[in-house]
C-alpha positions in Angstrom: -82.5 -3.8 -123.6 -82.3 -6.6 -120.9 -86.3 -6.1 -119.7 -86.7 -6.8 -123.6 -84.6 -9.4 -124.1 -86.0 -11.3 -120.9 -90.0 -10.2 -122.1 -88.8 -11.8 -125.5 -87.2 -15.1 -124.1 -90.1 -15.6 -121.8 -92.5 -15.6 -124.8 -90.8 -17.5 -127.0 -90.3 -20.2 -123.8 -94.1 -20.8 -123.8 -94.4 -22.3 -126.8 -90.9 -24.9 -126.2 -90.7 -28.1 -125.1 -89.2 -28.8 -121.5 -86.2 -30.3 -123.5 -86.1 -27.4 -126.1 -86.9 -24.7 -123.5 -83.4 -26.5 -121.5 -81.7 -26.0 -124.6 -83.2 -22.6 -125.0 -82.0 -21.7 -121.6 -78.4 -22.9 -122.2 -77.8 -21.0 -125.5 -79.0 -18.0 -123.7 -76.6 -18.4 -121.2 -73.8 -19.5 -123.2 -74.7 -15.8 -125.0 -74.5 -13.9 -121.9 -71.7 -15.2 -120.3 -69.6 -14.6 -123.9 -71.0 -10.9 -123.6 -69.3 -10.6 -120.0 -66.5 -13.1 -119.8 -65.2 -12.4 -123.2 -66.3 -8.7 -124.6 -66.7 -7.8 -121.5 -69.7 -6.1 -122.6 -73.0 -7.5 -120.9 -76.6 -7.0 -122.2 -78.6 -7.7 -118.7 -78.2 -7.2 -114.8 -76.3 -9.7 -112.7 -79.9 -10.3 -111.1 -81.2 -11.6 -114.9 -78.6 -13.5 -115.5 -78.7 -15.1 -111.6 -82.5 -15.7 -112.5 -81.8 -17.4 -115.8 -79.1 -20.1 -113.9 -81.9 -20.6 -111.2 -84.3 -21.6 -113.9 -82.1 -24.0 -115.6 -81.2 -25.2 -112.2 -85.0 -25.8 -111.3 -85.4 -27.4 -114.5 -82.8 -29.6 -114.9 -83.5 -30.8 -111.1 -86.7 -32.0 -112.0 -85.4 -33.5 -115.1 -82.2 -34.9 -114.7 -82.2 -37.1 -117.5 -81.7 -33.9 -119.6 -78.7 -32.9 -117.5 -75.4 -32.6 -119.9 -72.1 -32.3 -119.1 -71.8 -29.2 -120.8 -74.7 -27.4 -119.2 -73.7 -24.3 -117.5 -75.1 -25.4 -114.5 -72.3 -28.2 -114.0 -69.2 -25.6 -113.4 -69.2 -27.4 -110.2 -70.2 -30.2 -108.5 -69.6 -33.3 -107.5 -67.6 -34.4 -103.9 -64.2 -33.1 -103.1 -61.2 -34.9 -104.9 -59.4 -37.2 -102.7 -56.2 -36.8 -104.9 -55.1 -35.4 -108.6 -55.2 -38.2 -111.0 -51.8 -37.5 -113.9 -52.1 -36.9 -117.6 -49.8 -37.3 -120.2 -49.5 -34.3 -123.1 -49.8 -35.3 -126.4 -47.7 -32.3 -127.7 -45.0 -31.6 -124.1 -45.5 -28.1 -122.4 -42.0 -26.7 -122.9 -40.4 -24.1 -120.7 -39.4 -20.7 -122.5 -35.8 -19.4 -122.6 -35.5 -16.0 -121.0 -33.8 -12.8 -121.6 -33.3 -9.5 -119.8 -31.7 -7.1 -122.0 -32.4 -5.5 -125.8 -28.8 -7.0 -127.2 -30.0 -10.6 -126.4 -33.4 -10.0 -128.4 -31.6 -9.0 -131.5 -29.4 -12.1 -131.1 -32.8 -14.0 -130.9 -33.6 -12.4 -134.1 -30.1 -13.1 -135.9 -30.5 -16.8 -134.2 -33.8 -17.5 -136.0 -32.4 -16.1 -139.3 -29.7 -17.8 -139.1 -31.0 -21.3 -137.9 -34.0 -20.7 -141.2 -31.7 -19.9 -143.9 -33.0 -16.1 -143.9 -31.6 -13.4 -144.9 -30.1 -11.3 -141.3 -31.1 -8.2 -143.5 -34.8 -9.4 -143.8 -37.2 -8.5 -141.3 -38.9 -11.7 -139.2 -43.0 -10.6 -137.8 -43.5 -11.7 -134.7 -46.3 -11.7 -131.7 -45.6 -9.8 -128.4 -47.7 -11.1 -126.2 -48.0 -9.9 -122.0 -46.0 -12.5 -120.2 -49.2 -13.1 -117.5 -47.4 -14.5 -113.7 -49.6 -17.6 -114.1 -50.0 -20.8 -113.8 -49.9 -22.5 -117.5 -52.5 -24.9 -117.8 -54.2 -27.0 -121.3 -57.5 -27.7 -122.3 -58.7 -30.5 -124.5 -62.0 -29.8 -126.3 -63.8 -33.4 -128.1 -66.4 -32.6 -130.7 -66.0 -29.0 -129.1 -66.8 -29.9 -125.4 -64.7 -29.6 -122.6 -63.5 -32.7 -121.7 -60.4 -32.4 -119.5 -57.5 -30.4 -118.5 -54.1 -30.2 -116.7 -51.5 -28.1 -115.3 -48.1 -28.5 -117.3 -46.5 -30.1 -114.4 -42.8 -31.4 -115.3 -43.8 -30.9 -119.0 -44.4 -34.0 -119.6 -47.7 -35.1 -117.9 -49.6 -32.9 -115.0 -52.6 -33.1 -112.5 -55.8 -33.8 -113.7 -57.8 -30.5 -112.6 -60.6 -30.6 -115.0 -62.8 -30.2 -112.2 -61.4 -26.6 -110.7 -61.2 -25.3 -114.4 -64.7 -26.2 -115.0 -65.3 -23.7 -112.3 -63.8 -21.1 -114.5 -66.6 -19.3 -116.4 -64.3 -17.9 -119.1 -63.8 -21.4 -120.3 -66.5 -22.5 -122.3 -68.1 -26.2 -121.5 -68.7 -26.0 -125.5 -67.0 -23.9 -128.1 -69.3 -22.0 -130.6 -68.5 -20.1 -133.9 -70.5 -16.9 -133.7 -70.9 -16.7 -137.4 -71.0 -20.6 -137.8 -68.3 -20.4 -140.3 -65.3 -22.0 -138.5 -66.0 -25.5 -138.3 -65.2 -26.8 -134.8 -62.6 -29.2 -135.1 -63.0 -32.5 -133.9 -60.2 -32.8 -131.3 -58.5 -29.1 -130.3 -56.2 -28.9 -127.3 -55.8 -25.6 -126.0 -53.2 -23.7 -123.6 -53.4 -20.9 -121.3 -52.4 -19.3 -118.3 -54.4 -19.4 -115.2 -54.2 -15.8 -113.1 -56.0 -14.0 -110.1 -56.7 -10.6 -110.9 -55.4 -8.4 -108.5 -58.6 -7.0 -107.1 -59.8 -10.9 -105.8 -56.2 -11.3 -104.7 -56.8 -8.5 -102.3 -60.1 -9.6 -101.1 -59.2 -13.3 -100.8 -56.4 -12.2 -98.6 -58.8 -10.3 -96.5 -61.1 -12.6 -96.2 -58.3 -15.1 -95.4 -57.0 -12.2 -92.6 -60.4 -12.0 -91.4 -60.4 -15.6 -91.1 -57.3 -15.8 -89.2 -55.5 -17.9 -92.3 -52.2 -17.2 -93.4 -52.5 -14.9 -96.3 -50.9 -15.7 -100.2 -47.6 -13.9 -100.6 -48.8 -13.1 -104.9 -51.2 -13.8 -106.8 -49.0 -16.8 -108.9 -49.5 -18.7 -105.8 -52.7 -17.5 -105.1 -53.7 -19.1 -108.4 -51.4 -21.8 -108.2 -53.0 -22.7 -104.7 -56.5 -22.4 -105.7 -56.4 -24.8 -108.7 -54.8 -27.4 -106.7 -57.7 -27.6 -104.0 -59.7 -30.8 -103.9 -62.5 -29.1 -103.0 -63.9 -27.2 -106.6 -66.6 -25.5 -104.8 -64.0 -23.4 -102.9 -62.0 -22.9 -106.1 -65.1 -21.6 -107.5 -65.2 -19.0 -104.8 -61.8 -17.6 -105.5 -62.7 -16.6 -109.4 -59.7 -17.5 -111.2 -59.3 -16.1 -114.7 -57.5 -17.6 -118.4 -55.8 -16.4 -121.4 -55.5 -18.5 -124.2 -52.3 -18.0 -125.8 -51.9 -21.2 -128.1 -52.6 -24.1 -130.0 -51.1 -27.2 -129.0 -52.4 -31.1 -130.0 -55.5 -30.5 -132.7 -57.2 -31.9 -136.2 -58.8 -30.9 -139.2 -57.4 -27.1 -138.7 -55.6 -25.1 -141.2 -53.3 -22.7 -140.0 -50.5 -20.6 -141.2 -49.8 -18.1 -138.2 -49.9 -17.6 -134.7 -51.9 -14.8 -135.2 -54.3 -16.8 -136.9 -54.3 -19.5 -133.8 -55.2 -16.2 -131.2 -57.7 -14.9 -133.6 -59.8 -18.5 -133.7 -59.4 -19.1 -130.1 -61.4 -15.6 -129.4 -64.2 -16.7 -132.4 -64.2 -20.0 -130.2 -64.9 -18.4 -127.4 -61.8 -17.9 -125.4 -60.3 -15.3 -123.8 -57.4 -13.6 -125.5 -55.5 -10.8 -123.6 -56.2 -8.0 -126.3 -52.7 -5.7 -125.8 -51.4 -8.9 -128.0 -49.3 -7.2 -131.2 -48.3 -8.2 -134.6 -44.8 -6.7 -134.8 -42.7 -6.6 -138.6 -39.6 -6.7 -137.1 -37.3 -6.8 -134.1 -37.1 -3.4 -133.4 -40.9 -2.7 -133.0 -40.8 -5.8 -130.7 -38.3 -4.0 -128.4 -40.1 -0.9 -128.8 -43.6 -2.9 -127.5 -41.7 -4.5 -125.0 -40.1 -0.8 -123.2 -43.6 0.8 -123.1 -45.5 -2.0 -121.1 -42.6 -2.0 -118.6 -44.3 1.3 -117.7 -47.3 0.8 -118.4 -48.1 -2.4 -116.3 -49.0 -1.0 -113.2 -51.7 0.0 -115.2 -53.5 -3.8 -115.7 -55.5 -5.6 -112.6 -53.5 -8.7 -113.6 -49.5 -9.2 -112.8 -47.3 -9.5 -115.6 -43.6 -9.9 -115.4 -42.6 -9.6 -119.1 -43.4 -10.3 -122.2 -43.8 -13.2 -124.9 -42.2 -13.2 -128.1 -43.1 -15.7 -131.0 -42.3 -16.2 -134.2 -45.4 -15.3 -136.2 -44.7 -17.7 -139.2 -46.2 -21.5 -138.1 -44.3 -22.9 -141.0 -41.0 -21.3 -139.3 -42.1 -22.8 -136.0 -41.9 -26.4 -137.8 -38.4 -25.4 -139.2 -37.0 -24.3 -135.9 -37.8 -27.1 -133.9 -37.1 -26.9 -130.1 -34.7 -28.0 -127.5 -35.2 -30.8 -124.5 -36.4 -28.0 -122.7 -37.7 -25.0 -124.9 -39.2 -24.4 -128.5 -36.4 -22.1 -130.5 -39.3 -19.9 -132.3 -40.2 -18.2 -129.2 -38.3 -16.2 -126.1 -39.2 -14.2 -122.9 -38.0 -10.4 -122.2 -38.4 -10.3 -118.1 -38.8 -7.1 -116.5 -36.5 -6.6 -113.5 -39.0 -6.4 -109.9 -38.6 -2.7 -109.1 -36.4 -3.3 -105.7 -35.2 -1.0 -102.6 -32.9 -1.2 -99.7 -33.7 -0.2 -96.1 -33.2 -1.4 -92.7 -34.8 -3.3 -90.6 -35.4 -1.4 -87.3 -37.3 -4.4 -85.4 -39.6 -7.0 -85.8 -43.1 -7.2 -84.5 -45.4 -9.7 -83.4 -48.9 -9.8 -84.3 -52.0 -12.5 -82.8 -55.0 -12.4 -85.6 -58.3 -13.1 -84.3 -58.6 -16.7 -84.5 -54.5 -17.0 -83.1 -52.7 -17.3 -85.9 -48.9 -15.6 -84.9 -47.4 -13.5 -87.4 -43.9 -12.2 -87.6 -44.2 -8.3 -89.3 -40.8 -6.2 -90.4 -41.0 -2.6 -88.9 -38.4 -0.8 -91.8 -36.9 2.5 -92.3 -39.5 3.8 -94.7 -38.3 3.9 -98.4 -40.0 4.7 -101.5 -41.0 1.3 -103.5 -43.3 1.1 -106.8 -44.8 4.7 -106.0 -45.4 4.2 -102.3 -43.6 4.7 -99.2 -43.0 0.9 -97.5 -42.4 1.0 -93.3 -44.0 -2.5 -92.7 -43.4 -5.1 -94.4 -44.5 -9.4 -94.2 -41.9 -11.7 -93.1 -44.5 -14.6 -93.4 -43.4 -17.3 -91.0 -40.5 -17.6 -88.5 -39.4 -20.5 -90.5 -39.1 -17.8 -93.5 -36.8 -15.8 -90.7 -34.6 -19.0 -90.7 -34.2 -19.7 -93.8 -33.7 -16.4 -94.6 -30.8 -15.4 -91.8 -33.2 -12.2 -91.5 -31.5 -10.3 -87.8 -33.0 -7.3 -86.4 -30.6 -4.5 -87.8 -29.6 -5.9 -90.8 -30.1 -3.6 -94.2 -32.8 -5.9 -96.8 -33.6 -5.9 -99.9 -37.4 -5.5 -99.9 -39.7 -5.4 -103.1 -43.3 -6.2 -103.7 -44.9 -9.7 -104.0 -47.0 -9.7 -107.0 -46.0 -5.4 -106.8 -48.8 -5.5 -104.4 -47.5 -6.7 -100.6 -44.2 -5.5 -99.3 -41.7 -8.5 -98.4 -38.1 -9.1 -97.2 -36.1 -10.9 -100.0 -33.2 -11.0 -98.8 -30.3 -9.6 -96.6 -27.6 -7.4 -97.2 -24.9 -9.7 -95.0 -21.9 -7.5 -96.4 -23.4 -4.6 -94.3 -23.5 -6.5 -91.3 -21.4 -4.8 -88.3 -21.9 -7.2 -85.2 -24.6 -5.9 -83.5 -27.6 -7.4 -85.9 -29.8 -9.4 -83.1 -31.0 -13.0 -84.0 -34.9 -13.0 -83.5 -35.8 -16.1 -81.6 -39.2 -17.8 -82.3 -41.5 -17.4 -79.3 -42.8 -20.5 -77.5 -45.4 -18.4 -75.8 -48.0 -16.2 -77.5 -46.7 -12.3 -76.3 -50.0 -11.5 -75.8 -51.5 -13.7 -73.0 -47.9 -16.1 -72.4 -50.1 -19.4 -73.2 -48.0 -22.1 -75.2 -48.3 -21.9 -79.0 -48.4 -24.6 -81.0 -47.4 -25.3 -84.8 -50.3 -25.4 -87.4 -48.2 -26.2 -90.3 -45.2 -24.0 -90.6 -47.5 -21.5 -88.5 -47.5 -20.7 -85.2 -51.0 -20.5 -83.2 -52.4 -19.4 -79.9 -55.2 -21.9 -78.7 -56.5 -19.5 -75.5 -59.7 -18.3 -76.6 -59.3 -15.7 -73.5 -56.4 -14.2 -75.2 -56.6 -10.1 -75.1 -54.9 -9.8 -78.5 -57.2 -12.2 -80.4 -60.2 -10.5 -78.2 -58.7 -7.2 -80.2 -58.9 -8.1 -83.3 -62.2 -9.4 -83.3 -63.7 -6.6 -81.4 -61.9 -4.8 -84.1 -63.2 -6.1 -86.7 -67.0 -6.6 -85.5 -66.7 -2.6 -85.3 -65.1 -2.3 -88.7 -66.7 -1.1 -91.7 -67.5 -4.2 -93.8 -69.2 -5.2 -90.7 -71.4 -3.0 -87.9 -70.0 0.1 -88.9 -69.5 1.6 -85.7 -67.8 5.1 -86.3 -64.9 6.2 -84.0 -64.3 2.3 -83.0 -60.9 2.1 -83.7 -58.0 0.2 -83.1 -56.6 2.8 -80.4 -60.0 3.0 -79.1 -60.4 -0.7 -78.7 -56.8 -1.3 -77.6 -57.7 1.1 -74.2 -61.0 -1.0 -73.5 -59.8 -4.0 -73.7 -57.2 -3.6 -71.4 -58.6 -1.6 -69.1 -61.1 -4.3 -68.9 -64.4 -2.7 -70.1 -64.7 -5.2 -73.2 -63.9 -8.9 -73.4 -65.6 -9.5 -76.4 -68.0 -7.8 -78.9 -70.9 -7.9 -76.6 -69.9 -5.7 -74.3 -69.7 -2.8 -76.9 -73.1 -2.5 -76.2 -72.7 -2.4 -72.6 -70.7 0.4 -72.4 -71.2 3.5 -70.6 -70.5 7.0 -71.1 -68.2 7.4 -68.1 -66.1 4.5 -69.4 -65.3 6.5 -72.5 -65.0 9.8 -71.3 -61.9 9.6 -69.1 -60.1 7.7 -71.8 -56.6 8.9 -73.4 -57.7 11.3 -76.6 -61.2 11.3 -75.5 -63.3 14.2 -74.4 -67.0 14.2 -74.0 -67.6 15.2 -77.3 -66.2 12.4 -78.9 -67.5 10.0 -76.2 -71.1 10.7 -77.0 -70.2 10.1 -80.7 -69.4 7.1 -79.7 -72.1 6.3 -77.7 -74.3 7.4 -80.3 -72.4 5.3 -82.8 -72.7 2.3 -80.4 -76.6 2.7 -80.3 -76.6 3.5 -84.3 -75.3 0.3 -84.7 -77.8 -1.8 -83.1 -80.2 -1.8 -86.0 -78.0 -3.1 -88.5 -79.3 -5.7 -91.0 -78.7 -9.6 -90.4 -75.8 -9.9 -93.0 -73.8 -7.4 -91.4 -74.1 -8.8 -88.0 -73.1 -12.6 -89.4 -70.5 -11.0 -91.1 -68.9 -9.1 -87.7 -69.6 -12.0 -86.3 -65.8 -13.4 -87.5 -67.2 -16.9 -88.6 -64.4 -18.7 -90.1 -64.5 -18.7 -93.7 -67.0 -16.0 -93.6 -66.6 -12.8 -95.0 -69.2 -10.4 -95.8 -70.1 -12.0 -99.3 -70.9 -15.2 -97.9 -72.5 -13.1 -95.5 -75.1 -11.4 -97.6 -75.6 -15.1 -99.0 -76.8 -16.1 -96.1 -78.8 -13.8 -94.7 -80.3 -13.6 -98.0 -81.6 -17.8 -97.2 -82.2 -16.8 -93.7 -84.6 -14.6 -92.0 -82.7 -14.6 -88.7 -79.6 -15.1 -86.6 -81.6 -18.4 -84.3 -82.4 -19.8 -87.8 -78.5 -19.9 -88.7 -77.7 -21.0 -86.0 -79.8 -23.9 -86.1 -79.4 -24.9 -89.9 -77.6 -28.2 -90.2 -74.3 -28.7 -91.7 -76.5 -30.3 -95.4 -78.9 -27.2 -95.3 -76.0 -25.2 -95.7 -74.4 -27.4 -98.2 -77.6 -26.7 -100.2 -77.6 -23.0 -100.5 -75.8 -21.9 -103.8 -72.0 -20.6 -103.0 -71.8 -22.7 -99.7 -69.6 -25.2 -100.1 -68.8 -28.2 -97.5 -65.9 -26.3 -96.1 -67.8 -23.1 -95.0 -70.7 -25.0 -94.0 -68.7 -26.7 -91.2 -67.3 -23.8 -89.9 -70.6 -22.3 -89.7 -71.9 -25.6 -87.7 -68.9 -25.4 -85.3 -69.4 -21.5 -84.7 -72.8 -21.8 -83.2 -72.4 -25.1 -81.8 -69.6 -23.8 -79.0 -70.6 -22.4 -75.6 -68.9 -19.0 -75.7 -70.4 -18.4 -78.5 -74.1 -18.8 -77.9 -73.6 -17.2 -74.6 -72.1 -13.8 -76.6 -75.2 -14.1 -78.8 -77.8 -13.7 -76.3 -75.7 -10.8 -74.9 -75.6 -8.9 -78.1 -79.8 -9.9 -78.0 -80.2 -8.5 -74.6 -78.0 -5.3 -75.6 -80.3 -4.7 -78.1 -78.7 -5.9 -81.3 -80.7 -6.6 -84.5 -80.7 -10.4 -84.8 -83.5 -10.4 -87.4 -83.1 -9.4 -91.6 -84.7 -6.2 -92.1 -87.3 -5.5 -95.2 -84.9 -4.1 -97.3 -85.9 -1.3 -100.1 -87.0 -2.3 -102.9 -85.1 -0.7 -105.8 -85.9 0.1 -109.4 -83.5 -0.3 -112.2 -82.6 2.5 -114.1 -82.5 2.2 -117.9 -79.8 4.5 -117.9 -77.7 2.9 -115.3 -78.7 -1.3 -115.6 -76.3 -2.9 -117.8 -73.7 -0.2 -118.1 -70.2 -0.2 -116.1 -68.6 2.3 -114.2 -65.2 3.3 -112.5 -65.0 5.2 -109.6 -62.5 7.5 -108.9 -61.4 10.4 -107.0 -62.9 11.9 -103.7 -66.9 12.3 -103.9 -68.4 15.2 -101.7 -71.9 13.8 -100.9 -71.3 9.8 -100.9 -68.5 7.8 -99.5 -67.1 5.2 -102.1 -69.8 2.4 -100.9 -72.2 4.6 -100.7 -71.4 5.5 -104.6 -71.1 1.5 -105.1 -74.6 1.0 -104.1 -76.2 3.3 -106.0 -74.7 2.0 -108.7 -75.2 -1.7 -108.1 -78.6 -1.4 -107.1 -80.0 0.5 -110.3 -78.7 -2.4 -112.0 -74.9 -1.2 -113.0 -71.8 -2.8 -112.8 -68.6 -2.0 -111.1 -65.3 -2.3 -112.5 -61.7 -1.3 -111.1 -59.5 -0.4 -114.1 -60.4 1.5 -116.9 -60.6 0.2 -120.4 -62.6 1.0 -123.9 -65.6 -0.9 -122.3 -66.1 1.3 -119.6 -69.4 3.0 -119.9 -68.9 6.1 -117.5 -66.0 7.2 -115.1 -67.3 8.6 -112.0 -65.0 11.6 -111.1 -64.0 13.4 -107.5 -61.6 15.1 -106.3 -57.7 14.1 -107.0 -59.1 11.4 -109.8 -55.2 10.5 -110.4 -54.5 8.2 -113.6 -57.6 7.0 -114.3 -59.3 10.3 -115.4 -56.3 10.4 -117.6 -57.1 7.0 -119.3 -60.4 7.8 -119.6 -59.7 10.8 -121.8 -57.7 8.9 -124.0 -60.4 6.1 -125.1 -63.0 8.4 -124.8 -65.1 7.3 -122.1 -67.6 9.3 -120.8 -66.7 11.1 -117.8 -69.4 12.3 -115.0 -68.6 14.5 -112.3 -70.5 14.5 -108.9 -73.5 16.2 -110.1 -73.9 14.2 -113.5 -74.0 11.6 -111.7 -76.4 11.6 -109.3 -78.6 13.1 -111.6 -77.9 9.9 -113.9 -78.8 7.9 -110.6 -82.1 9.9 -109.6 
């Protein structure tokens, strides 16, 4: 279907106008990213959609007079912000009242009937909706473009951020009726809730690790963070998500229920979290509300309750609202699943670029299905504030129910022999003075063993040069008996300086070795990614050795021919021109060159889409016998599929191994079609 859609757009594009083929383009886009962002449900490859951005881009560069705001080629741009300009709302961004328990949502329910003159024996409908752990944001559409936005902020008036939610591609720059029969109302302001998904929580925090940042405690502040950035290009990076779960300020609408609001924000365009409900009465609404308190683990999205509305808008007039919260609606929180342990001791741990992390070694204790021993205290200032002592029993749960963290102490249990845990004025690594970066702590001696570690350990790892059998034991051993001081000298080694090592015989040393040598023919954007580049991890990675044809030529690119390759923002760009413009680090390069290291991109395979594979999505789960899980990945990906993490009834195919856990489960349910290992590589071949 995509090779025909794109054979079909390129005909009819020969007989268009530049300003109609622009046009042209721009509808077509505006259709394909509706198919993804919103049905979730996508008609051509990631590569023909890239190409279709790349033409507009082309076009509109050498016609910029026919540049629009709404074009989908002005997500982002523009210089970094300097500072967030205020807006007033039209309509205030009230708080919600919360409850916790069933008996305060039926006196909700008696409230409202009370407060409207109903009968208490008459049933009130209502909308559940999934409380997303957001950030609430609005959106004011003119004429049905995008004109500005802003995060609720005291309620009254927020910051100005219309820049960073332009980068958000589930927002339309123009609303559109898909059957042209809702008229687009001439002023519409719009609210929703601004989340990370789970999945890009994970890998921003790794990438943040790998850069040596401090890494988000949840995604709220994740998300929170990221859309206060000055910098929209690096917001853009992050790929921050919306629901749209109201109305608020609009004209020429008529409208009679809530329901009807969510239904004509998804014909608009927008994104509307589909496990919303109509329930007829309270009782379904607590009913709704106990099964997604098991069920949430299930979502790649954090939720920490749920939103219920009164469904009636004439009944939301009636009500009214407080100083501080509309009486029509009400949250049911769900309690963080919690556990006590103790804390045996507290660790320090140098990252690779010196950033000094405080870590909580803990009695291990079962928590949201797993078993927690380590968990983040953050900061030593955290350890202050805190009164956190080595010894004392803590509460721990998990940020976001994704990292473990200490919330607080049990003080009661305290017996006298708790130990206060001093900050350290010396990194415990190589005893250099640290310094404060914020309210971190930071090692400045680029000699340092432990920062040598870590970035030995991660050149080895497997997002970078893949060297089997290079672990952290392995690399602890080397380093401190001196045979590596940095990456470079992996390929120095010697059989003899394995071989004698602790848990290392000869077999394993010439695995090593063989490892080591296997890894010297590596393609350029694994090497720039091992490399440990601030602000670099291996996406940006495989962006730039897809614009460069060698290591010498990145290294030589200037701080605005970085700045002009799409995805590299200002930020990234300077860390990239720092990187190659220090000493130590030219010297290492020519080492890993005269070791024998691949410095140059290699001609990769050319791969054929498969009409059975290009457009469709898959889930992978389970144990595979004849492919590791990126192996599997990039199959996939490169005969045109997508990969997704959760299943849902737009999955395609689930990929099954061995112990498949929930997912296979799921799958049954909606009916997706399920391949084992052999079904699918047959699909693939």
């Amino acid at each position: 279907m995509a090779g025909e859609f794109c054979c079909n757009y390129a005909a009819l594009c020969m007989t268009l106008t530049i300003k109609e083929k622009i046009e042209q383009l721009r509808d077509t886009i505006r259709y394909h990213d509706r198919r993804y962002y919103l049905e979730n449900n996508p008609e051509i490859t990631d590569y023909e959609y890239d190409q279709l951005i790349q033409e507009l881009q082309h076009l509109e560069k050498t016609h910029p007079d026919l540049i629009t705001a709404d074009s989908p080629t002005q997500r982002v741009g523009g210089e970094p912000l300097t500072q967030f300009a205020t807006i007033d709302h039209k309509i205030p961004m009230l708080s919600i009242d919360n409850t916790y328990s069933d008996k305060e949502l039926k006196e909700f329910d008696q409230r409202i009937k009370r407060m409207a003159g109903i009968d208490t024996h008459r049933d009130i409908e209502y909308v559940v909706e999934l409380k997303i752990d957001g950030v609430a944001v609005t959106l004011w559409f003119e004429k049905g473009l995008f004109v500005r936005g802003a995060t609720r902020g005291d309620g009254f008036k927020g910051d100005d951020v219309t820049a960073n939610l332009r980068t958000i591609r589930q927002i339309p720059l123009k609303l559109e009726s898909p059957d042209r029969r809702q008229k687009i109302p001439s002023v519409l302001e719009i609210r929703g809730e601004i989340y990370l998904p789970n999945k890009e929580f994970q890998r921003l925090n790794d990438d943040r690790e790998e850069a040596g940042e401090p890494q988000f405690a949840n995604p709220r502040n994740a998300a929170a963070g990221t859309l206060k950035l000055l910098d929209p290009r690096i917001t853009a990076k992050r790929r921050l998500c919306i629901f749209a779960y109201a109305i608020g300020y609009f004209e020429e609408l008529e409208l009679t229920t809530h329901r009807d609001c969510l239904e004509m924000l998804r014909g608009f365009g927008l994104p509307v979290n589909p496990h919303t409900r109509l329930c007829e009465n309270i009782e379904k609404v607590i009913q709704y509300c106990k099964d997604w308190d098991k069920r949430r683990s299930e979502l790649d999205y954090m939720v920490d309750g749920m939103v219920i509305k009164v469904n009636s808008l004439a009944l939301h007039g009636r009500l009214g609202a407080t100083s501080k919260a509309p009486r029509w609606v009400i949250s049911y929180k769900y309690q963080p699943e919690q556990a006590i342990t103790k804390l045996e001791e507290i660790d320090i741990q140098v990252g690779k670029t010196g950033t000094i992390t405080p870590v909580a070694n803990l009695t291990p204790v079962l928590l949201a299905g797993t078993t927690v021993s380590r968990a983040t205290l953050h900061n030593f200032e955290e350890i202050c504030r805190k009164d956190i002592r080595v010894g004392d029993y803590v509460v721990v749960q998990k940020a976001g129910e994704i990292i473990p963290q200490v919330v607080s102490v049990l003080k009661e249990k305290r017996t006298g022999k708790e130990r206060i845990f001093h900050e350290p004025a010396t990194c415990p690594e190589c005893k250099s003075t640290v310094s404060k970066d914020g309210v971190y702590l930071r090692c400045h001696n680029p000699l340092c063993l432990s920062q040598a570690k870590r970035r030995i350990q991660y050149f080895a790892s497997r997002h970078a040069m893949d060297i089997e059998g290079f672990g952290p034991a392995l690399v602890e051993q080397l380093v401190d008996k001196g045979f590596l001081k940095d990456y470079a000298d992996i390929y120095y080694l010697k059989f003899d300086d394995l071989v004698n090592l602790e848990r290392m015989g000869e077999k394993s040393a010439s695995n090593v070795m063989h490892a080591v040598e296997e890894s010297k023919n590596r393609d350029l954007d694994r090497l720039i990614c091992a490399l440990g580049i601030s602000n670099v991890g291996f996406h940006t990675a495989e962006v730039l050795a897809n614009h460069f044809d060698s290591l010498d030529t990145l290294a030589n690119a200037t701080q605005e021919e970085l700045e002009e390759i799409y995805e590299i923002g200002p930020v990234v760009a300077e860390s990239i021109v720092d990187f190659f413009r220090n000493e130590h680090t030219r010297d290492i390069i020519e080492k890993l060159k005269a070791g024998g290291v691949n410095t140059k991109k290699l001609v990769s395979q050319k791969f054929v889409k498969n009409p059975k594979v290009a457009g469709k999505s898959f889930v992978i789960t389970g144990t595979l016998q004849k492919y590791s899980r990126d192996e599997a990945e990039a199959l996939i990906k490169n005969s045109g599929g997508r990969l997704i993490s959760s299943v849902s009834k737009k999955t395609d195919y689930l990929v099954v191994g061995e112990d498949p856990g929930s997912k296979l489960d799921k799958a049954r349910e909606l009916n997706v079609h399920i391949l084992d290992e052999e079904a699918f590589e047959k699909m693939i071949k």
